[in-house]
N, C-alpha and C positions, 0 to 999 in steps of 0.2 A: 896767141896775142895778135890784134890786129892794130897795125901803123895807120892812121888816115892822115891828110894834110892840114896840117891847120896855120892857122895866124894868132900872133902874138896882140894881144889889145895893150897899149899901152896910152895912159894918159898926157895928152898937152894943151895948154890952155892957151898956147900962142897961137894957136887954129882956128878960133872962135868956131862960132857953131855952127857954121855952113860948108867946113872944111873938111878934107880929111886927109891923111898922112897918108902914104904908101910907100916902104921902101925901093930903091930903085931897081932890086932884087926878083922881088915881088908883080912891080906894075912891068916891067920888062916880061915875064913867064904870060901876065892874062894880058900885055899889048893895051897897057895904059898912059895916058900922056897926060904929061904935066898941065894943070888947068882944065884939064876934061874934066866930065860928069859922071858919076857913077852913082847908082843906086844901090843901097844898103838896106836886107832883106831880112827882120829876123822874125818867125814866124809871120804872123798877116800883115805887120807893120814893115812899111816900105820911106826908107827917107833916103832925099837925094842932096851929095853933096857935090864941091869941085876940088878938084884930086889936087895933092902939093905932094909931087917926089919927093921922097928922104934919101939921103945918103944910107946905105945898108947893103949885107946882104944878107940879113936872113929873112923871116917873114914876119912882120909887125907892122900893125895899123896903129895909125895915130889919131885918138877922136878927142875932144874938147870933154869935161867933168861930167859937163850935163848929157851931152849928148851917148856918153857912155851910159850912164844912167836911163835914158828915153828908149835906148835901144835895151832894156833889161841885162847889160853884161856886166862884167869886174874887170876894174883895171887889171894887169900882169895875169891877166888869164890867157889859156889858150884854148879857142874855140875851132871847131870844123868848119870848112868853106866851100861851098862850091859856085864856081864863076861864068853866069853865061850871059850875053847880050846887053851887056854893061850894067851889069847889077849881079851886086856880092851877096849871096846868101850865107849866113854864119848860123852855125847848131848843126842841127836840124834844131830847132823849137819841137818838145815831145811834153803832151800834159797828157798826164794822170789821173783820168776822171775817179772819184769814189768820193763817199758821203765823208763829212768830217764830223764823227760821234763821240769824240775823247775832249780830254785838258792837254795845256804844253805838251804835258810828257806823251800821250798816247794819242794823240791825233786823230787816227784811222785805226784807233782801238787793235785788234789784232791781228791787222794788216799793217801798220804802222812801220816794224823791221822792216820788210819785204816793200814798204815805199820807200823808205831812206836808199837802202837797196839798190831801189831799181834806179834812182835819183845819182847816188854816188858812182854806179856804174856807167852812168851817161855822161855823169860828169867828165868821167876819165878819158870817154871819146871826144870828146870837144863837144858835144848837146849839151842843150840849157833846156833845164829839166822842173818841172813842177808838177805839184799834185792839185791837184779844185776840184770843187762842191761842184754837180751838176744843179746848185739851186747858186750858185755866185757867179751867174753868166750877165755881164751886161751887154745886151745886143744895141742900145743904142751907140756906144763909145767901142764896141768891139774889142773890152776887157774881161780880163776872170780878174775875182779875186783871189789868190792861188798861196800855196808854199813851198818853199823848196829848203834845201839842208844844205848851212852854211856853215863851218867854223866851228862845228859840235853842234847846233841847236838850230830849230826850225827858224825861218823869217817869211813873215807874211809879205806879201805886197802883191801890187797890180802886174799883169802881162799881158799883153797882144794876146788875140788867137794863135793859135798853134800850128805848127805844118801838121802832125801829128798828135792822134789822141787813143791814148793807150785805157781801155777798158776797164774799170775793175770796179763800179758801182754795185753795191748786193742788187738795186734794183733792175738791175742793168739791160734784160732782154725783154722785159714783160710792163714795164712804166711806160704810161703814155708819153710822162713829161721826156722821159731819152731819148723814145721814139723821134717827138718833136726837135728833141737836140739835135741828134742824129741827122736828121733831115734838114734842118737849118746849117749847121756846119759843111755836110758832103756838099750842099749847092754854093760851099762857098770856095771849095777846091780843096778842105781839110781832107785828109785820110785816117780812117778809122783803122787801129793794129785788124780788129775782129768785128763779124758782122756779129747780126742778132741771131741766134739758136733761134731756130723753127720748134723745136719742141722734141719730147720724144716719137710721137707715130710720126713724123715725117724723119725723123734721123733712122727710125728702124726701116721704114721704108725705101730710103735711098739707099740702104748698105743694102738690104735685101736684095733689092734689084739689078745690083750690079753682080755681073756675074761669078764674079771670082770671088765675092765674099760672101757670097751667098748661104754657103756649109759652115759660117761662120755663126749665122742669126740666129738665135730661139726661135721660135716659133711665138709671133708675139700677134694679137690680136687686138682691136677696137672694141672699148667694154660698151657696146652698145644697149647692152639688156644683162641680167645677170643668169641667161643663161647659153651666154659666152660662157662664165663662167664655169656651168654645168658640163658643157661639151667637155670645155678644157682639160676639167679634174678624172672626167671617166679618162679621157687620154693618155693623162698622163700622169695622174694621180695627184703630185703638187703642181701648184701653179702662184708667181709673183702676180699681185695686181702693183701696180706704178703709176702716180700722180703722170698726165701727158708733160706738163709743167711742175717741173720741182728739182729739188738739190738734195745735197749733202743725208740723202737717206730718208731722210723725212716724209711719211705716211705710205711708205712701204708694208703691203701685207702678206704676207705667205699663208696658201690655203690647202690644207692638205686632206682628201676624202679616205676614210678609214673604209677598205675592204670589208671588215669583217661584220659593222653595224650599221654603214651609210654616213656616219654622223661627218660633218663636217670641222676640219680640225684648225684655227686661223690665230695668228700671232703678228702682232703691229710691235711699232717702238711708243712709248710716249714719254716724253720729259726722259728722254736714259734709263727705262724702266720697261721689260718688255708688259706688253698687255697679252694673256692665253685665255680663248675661251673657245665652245663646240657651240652648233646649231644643227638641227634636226631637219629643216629644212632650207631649200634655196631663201622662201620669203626669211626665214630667221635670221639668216646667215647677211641678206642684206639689210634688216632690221640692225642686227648687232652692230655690221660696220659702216652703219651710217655719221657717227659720230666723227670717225678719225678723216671716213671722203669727204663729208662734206657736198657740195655742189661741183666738185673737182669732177675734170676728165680722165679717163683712168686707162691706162690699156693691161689686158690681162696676157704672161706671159709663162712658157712653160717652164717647171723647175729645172735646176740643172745639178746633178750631184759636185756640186764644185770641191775641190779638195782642203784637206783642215791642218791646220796646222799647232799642236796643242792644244788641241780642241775646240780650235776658233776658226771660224767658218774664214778664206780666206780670198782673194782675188789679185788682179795686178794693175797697177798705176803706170800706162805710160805717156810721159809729156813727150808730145810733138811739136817741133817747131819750125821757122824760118828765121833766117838772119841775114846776114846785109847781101848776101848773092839771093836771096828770094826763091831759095829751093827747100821744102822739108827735109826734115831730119829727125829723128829719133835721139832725145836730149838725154832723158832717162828714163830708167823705169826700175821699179821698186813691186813689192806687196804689201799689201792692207791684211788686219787680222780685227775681225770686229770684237766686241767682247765679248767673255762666257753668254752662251746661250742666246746670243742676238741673230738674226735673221739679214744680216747686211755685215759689210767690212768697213761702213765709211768710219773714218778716224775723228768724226765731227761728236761722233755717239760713241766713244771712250774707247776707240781701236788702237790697235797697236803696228807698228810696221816689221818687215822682216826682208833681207835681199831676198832678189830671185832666185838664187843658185843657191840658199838654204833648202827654200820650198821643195827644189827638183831636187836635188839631190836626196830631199829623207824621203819621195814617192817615186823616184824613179831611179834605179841604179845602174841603169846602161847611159853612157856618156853619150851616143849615137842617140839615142831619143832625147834626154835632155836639150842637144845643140839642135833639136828640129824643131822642139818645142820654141824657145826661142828663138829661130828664124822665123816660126809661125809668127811670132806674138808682136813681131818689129814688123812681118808680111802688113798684117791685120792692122796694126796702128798706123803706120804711114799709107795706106791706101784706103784706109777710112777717112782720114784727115785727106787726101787728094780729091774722093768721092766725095764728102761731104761739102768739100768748098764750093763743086761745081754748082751746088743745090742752093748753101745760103750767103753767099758769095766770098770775095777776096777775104782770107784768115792768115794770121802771122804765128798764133797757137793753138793746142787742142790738148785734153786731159784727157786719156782713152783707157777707159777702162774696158778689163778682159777677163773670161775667167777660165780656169784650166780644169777639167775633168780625171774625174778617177782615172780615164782613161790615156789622161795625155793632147785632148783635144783643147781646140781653142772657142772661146762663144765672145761674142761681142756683145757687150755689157750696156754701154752709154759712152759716150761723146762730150765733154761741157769747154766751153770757149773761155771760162775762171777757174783755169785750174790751179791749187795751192801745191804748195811745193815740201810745207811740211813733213810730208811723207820720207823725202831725201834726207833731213833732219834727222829724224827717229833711226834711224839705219846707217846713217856717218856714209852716207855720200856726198863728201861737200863738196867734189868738185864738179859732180853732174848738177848737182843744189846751184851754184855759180854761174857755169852755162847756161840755167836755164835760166836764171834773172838777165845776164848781160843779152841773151838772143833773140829777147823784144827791142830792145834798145839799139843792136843793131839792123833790124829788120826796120826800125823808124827811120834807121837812114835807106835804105831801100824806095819806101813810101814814097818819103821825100825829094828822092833824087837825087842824094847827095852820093849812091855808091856808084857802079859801074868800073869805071876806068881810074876814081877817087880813089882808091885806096892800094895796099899794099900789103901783103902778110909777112907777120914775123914769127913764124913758130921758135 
């Protein structure tokens, strides 16, 4: 548990709206004097008042009805502070980009939990916390229309720009319109939790390249021609093709060349249904799976005999993060178990979860490999997550997927900057499930500037 400092907001209306309260406590610790000015900072909105000592000694600010209001806070709240060159910043201010698709009750459809969530646990640090539409930006007045979770139930209203904007729009790395956000905000001195994903051939290329992870990669290629594809299957017999740009599993193919007649053997997802068919040649083979590519860029990559687990092809999920000291860490991690006969583990296409130390335990029964195999698997995830920041810049989290071999090895899977948390859910980790909601929320204080020397730990 972490202690940070904060101040008491309390209302008085004997101050009218130019004032503000400070107790004598308080303006003594940040060397304020009675009838000075101080500006009050909460996300982009800046107002200046002249200070009135109060009798006290704990820490509580005194503002006027309205001006509690103007500054988006609640009376007999306690909010976080940090004080420098005469002006009070209170939060951090942290918004929550993502579409608003639902009614009252489901908002952000089923992300909804996981915003209330991430909203209640900021609250608890003294952030003032909302979630907005990347389409309810007003840039003239330098408002969102936004919500946040009050008293049991959402409440809409207006807020300032934000110190902090924490990611989680579906559209989020690949819309012009964020792009444009994105670019309009950073020049405004906002900070983003997470850049934009470059895609996958630049994420395989940057783990590739670095040395040390390098026995980690597939052997993953650029489908320039489909007969990449030809090289690939004599190689190695199965080969993944992979959307460059894509999620949660979707138009993933696996293409297997049958030794014994040439034919070529290829299995996609579509609608939760797998699709199996053969081709007799390269042209067929890219005939048949024109349908599921598309115009899409593709990189073709070598199969891996990944390990199963009841018959379900399986892999591992680990979330990587930072939080208010602004170093990675390894939050959780978990496995994915896709369903009978699928060709992927993502749990979006009807997978199941399972701890790690089931996995290894029914494949591997020396205790000495098991704990190496998991020092690999934390190695691989936090030094992908450090590698990969250098490439698409400053990141606060990362969803690292990995896969483990018959053999006990490790292969680097993918990278995604929206990683869900589900997974911990399904497997009753609720306390790594937890840390990994509260460790954006504190990383916003990091962003912001409110940590450093701010705080204090209370294990």
């Amino acid at each position: 548990m972490h202690i940070f400092p904060k101040v008491r907001i309390t209302a008085d209306n004997r101050l009218g709206t130019k004032r503000i309260g400070i107790t004598e406590s308080l303006g003594k610790r940040l060397s304020l004097q009675d009838n000075g000015q101080l500006v009050v900072g909460v996300g982009k909105r800046r107002i200046p008042y002249v200070i009135s000592l109060q009798p006290g000694n704990n820490d509580t600010v005194f503002l006027h009805t309205s001006s509690i209001r103007q500054l988006c806070l609640i009376p007999n709240q306690d909010y976080g502070y940090v004080y420098q060159a005469g002006e009070l910043r209170l939060g951090p201010m942290v918004g929550i980009m993502i579409e608003v698709l639902g009614g009252p009750g489901r908002l952000f459809a089923g992300q909804t939990t996981f915003i209330k969530s991430l909203i209640s646990r900021g609250q608890e640090l003294g952030e003032i916390c909302y979630a907005f539409s990347p389409y309810a930006i007003d840039w003239q007045r330098q408002l969102v229309t936004g919500f946040t979770y009050r008293n049991g139930k959402w409440v809409k209203q207006s807020f300032p720009f934000p110190d902090v904007v924490y990611p989680r729009e579906r559209t989020y790395a690949y819309s012009r319109i964020i792009v444009q956000i994105r670019q309009r905000f950073s020049a405004m001195g906002i900070k983003f939790l997470n850049p934009q994903l470059a895609g996958k051939w630049v994420t395989y290329q940057t783990i590739h390249n670095h040395p040390q992870l390098r026995a980690f990669v597939p052997d993953t290629r650029l489908l320039t021609s489909f007969h990449v594809v030809e090289a690939m299957v004599k190689k190695y017999r199965t080969v993944y093709l992979k959307p460059v740009i894509g999620s949660k599993g979707q138009n993933i193919i696996r293409i297997t060349r049958n030794s014994s007649n040439n034919l070529y053997q290829f299995q996609y997802q579509r609608s939760q249904k797998a699709v199996r068919g053969t081709a007799t040649s390269l042209g067929q083979l890219r005939a048949s799976l024109r349908p599921v590519m598309g115009k899409r860029e593709y990189l073709v990559q070598q199969g891996i005999k990944l390990l199963t687990f009841q018959g379900h092809i399986t892999d591992v999920r680990a979330i990587v993060q930072k939080d208010h000291t602004g170093q990675w860490m390894v939050t959780a991690i978990g496995c994915r178990m896709g369903p009978a006969g699928s060709i992927t583990s993502n749990l979006a296409s009807g997978g199941r979860g399972a701890k790690l130390s089931t996995i290894l335990e029914k494949h591997f029964p020396s205790q000495q490999q098991r704990d190496q195999i998991e020092r690999d698997i934390r190695f691989v995830a936090l030094e992908s997550a450090r590698v990969l920041e250098n490439t698409i810049g400053t990141a606060g989290e990362m969803g690292v997927d990995l896969g483990i071999d018959v053999n006990g090895k490790i292969w680097f899977i993918e990278a995604n900057l929206r990683p869900a948390r589900r997974l911990f859910r399904l497997i009753d980790e609720t306390e790594s499930r937890q840390q990994s909601i509260v460790n954006p929320m504190l990383y916003s204080r990091y962003l912001a500037g409110f940590s450093g020397k701010e705080y204090d730990e209370c294990k």
